[in-house]
ZAFIDREN-260291 format. One record per residue (C-alpha): residue in three letters; x, y, z. Coordinates in pm, whole numbers, always signed. Example, Ala and Ser with C-alpha at 12.3 -4.5 7.8 and 13.67 -1.06 7.14 Angstrom:
2
("ALA", (+1230, -450, +780))
("SER", (+1367, -106, +714))
This chain:
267
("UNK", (-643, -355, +2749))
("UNK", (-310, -256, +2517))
("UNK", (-420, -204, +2213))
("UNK", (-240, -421, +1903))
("UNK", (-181, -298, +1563))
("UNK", (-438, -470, +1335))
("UNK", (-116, -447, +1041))
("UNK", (-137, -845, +1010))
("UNK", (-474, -861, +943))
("UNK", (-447, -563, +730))
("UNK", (-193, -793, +513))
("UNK", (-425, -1096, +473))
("UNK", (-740, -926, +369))
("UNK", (-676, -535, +180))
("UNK", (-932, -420, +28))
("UNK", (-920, -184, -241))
("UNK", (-816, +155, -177))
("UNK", (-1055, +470, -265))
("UNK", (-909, +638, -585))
("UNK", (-725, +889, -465))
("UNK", (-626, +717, -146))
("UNK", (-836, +954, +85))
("UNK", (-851, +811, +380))
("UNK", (-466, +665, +434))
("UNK", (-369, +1042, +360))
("UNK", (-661, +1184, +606))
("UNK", (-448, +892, +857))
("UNK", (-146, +1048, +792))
("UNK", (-243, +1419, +843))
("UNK", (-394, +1327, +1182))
("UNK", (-112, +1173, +1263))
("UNK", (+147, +1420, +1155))
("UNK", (-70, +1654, +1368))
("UNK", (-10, +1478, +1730))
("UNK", (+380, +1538, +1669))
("UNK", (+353, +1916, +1583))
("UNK", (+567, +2128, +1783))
("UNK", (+327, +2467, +1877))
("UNK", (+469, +2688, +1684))
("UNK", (+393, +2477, +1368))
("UNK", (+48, +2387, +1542))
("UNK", (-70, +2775, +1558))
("UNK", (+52, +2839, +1247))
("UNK", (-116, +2509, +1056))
("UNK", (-429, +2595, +1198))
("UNK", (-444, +2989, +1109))
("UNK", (-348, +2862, +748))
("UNK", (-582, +2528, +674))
("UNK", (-785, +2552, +983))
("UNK", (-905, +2302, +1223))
("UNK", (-1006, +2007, +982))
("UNK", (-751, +1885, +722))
("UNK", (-1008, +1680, +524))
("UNK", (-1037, +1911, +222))
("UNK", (-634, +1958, +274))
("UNK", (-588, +1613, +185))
("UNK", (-771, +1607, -175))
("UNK", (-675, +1959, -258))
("UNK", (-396, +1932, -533))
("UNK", (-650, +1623, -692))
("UNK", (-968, +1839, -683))
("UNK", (-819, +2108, -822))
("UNK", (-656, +1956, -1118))
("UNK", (-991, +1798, -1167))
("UNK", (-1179, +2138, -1199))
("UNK", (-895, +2284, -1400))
("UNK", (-957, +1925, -1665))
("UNK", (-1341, +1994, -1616))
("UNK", (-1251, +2368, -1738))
("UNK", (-1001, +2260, -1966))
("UNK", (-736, +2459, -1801))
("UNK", (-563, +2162, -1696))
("UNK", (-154, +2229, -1816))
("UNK", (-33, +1954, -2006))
("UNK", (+127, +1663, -1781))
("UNK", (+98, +1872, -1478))
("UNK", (-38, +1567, -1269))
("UNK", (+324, +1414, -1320))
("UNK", (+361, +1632, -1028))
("UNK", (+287, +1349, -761))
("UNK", (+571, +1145, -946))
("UNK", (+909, +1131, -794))
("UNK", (+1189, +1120, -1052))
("UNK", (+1545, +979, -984))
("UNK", (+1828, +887, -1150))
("UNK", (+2033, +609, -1165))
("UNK", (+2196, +722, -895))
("UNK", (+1866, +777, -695))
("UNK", (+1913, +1219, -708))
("UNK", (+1602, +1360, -795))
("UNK", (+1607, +1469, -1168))
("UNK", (+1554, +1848, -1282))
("UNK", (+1225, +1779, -1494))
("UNK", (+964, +2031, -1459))
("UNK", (+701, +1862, -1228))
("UNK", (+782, +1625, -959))
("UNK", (+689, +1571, -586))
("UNK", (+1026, +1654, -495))
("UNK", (+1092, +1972, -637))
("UNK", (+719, +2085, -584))
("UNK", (+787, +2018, -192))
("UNK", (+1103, +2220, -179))
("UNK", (+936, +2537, -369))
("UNK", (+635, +2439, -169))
("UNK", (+845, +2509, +193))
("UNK", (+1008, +2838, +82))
("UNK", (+690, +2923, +35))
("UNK", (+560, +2844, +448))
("UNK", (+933, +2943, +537))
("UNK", (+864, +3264, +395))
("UNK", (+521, +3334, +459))
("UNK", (+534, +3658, +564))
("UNK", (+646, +3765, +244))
("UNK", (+338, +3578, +71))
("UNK", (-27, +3652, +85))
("UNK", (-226, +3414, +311))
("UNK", (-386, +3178, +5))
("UNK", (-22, +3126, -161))
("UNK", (+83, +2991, +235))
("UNK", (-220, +2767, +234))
("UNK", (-144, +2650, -122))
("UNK", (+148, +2585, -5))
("UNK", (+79, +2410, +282))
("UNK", (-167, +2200, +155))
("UNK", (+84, +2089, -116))
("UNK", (+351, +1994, +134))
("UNK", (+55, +1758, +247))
("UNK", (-37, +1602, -56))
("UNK", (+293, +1510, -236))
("UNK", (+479, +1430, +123))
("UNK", (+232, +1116, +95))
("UNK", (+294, +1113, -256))
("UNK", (+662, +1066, -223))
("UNK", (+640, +790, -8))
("UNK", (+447, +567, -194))
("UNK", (+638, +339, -425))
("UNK", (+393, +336, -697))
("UNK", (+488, +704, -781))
("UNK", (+839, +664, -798))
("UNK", (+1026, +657, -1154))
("UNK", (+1354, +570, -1192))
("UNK", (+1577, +616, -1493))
("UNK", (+1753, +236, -1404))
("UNK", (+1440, +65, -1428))
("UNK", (+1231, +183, -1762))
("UNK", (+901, -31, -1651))
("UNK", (+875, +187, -1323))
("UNK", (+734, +429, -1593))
("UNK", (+476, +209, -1681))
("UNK", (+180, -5, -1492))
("UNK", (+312, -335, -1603))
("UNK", (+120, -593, -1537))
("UNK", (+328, -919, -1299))
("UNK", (+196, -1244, -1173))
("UNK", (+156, -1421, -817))
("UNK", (+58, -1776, -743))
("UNK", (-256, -1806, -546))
("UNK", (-277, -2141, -364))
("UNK", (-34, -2453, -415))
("UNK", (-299, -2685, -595))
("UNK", (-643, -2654, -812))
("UNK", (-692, -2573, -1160))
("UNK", (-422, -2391, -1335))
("UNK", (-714, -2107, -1409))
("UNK", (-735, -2041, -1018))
("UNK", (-334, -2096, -956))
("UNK", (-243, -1757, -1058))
("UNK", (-336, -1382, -1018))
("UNK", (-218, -1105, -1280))
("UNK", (-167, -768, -1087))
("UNK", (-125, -436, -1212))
("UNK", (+235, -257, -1041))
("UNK", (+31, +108, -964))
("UNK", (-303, -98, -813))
("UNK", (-99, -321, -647))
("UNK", (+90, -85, -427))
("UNK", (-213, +183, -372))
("UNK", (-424, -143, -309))
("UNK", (-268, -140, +37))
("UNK", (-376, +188, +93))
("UNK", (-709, +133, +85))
("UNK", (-776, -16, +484))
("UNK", (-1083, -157, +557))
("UNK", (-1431, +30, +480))
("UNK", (-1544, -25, +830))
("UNK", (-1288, +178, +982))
("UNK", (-1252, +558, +974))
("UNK", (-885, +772, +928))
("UNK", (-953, +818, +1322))
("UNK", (-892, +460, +1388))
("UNK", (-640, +398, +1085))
("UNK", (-476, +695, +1277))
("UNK", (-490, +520, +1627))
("UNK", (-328, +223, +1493))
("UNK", (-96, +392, +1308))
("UNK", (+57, +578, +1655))
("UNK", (+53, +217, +1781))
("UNK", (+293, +116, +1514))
("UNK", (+529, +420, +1581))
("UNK", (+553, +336, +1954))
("UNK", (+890, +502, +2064))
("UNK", (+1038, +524, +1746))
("UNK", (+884, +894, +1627))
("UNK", (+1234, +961, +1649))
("UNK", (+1380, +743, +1458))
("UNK", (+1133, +778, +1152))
("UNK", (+1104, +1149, +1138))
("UNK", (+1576, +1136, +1133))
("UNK", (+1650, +1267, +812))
("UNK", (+1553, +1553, +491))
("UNK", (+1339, +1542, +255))
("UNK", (+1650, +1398, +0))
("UNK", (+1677, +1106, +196))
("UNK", (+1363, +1007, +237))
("UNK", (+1336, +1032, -131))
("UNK", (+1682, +842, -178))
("UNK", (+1480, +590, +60))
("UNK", (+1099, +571, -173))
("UNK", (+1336, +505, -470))
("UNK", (+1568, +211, -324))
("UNK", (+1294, +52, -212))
("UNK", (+1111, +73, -535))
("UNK", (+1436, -44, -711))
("UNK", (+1439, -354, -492))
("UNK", (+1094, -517, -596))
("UNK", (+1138, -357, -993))
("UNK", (+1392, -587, -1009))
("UNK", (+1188, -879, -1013))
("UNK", (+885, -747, -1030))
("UNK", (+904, -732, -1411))
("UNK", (+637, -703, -1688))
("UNK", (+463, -1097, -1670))
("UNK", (+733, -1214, -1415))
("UNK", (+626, -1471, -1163))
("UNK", (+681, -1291, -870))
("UNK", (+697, -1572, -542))
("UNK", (+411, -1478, -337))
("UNK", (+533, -1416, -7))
("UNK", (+755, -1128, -202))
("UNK", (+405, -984, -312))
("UNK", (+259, -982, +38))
("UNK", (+585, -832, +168))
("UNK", (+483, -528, -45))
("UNK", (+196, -476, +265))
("UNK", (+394, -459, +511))
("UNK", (+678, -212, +353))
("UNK", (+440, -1, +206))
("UNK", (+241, +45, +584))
("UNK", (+558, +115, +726))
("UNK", (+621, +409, +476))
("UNK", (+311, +555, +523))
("UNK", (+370, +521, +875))
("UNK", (+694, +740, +827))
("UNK", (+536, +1014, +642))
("UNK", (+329, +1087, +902))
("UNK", (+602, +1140, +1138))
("UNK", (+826, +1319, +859))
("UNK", (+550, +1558, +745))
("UNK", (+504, +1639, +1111))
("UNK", (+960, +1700, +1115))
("UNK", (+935, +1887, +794))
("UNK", (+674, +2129, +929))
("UNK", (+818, +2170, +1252))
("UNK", (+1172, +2238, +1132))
("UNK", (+1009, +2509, +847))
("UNK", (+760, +2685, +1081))
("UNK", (+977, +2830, +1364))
């Protein structure tokens, strides 16, 4: 029986996603790993091993322990933020997803100048903030000063009823990883099975590109629904459900683009 992207059900019912959006990044990885070329494949696994689920957390756990320790550097988590300018080019500030990437792959395209735990650093970085780069709630742009913040917009819920159950108040950060959450019944196996569903034939045409354009891409994207997604805008409702299916479809592309990056750096 062909199997059919559950996406549309994924859109009317999301659940909330798991704080640090575990599983849609555990998707990703396995994803990314189908389209590795062998060379990156041998390497990957010498590096991180067989099982990427620790891979996946790794830049969150460990700025956990370091705030546990209190060795935590001052706005280092800003890291998983992508900052552009009004032009969309990534800003020179000193943590970002973008810059942290590129630093990340000299590190793997170099790695026989580097000890074994500085290639699985970086490795495991390239992991983390590729995900973190496409997902619109992490992008800041200089044009649009609220992109900073986790405003707080409004959607209509149903056309009639009391005014109290007309309309919803969501948060701009929870609304976007909200769709990353899936459903608790299925595992990253399955997210990932549905997720190679959705690429069909068209690895190719998700994985075109560098790492600058996809980031050009996460940033007009995010400058289309800032601008009327505003702090206590009405935003029409079908807008705010379109959110689902854009932000799926980017997720969907950094699996293939993680796997492109790799493949391109480990040769």
């Amino acid at each position: 029986m062909k199997k059919v992207s559950f996406l549309l059900l994924f859109l009317v019912s999301v659940l909330v996603a798991n704080a640090w959006h575990r599983r849609c990044d555990e998707a990703i990885v396995i994803v990314a790993s189908k389209h590795f070329t062998p060379e990156a494949k041998k390497v990957v696994k010498k590096y991180l091993g067989k099982s990427f689920e620790d891979d996946v957390q790794y830049l969150y756990d460990t700025e956990k322990a370091l705030a546990k320790q209190k060795k935590l550097p001052k706005n280092v988590r800003k890291v998983h933020d992508l900052h552009l300018d009004k032009n969309f080019q990534p800003k020179d500030v000193k943590y970002d997803s973008y810059k942290a990437t590129l630093e990340a792959l000299e590190v793997i395209r170099n790695r026989k100048s580097h000890t074994s735990a500085e290639v699985t650093t970086a490795l495991r970085t390239v992991i983390n903030l590729m995900c973190d780069i496409h997902r619109i709630s992490k992008v800041r742009l200089d044009a649009y000063p609220h992109s900073y913040k986790n405003f707080t917009f409004i959607t209509p819920v149903r056309e009639w009823g009391p005014k109290a159950v007309l309309i919803k108040k969501n948060k701009w950060r929870e609304s976007w990883n909200g769709y990353d959450g899936g459903f608790s019944f299925f595992s990253a196996d399955y997210w990932a099975e549905d997720m190679e569903v959705f690429i069909g034939d068209r690895y190719e045409e998700y994985a075109k590109g560098t790492l600058l354009d996809w980031a050009v891409e996460s940033g007009k994207i995010a400058a289309h629904y800032l601008e009327f997604c505003k702090p206590d805008v009405r935003v029409p409702y079908m807008d705010y459900k379109g959110m689902g299916i854009v932000n799926y479809e980017l997720m969907v592309k950094a699996s293939c683009r993680l796997a492109a990056l790799l493949n391109e750096t480990i040769k």
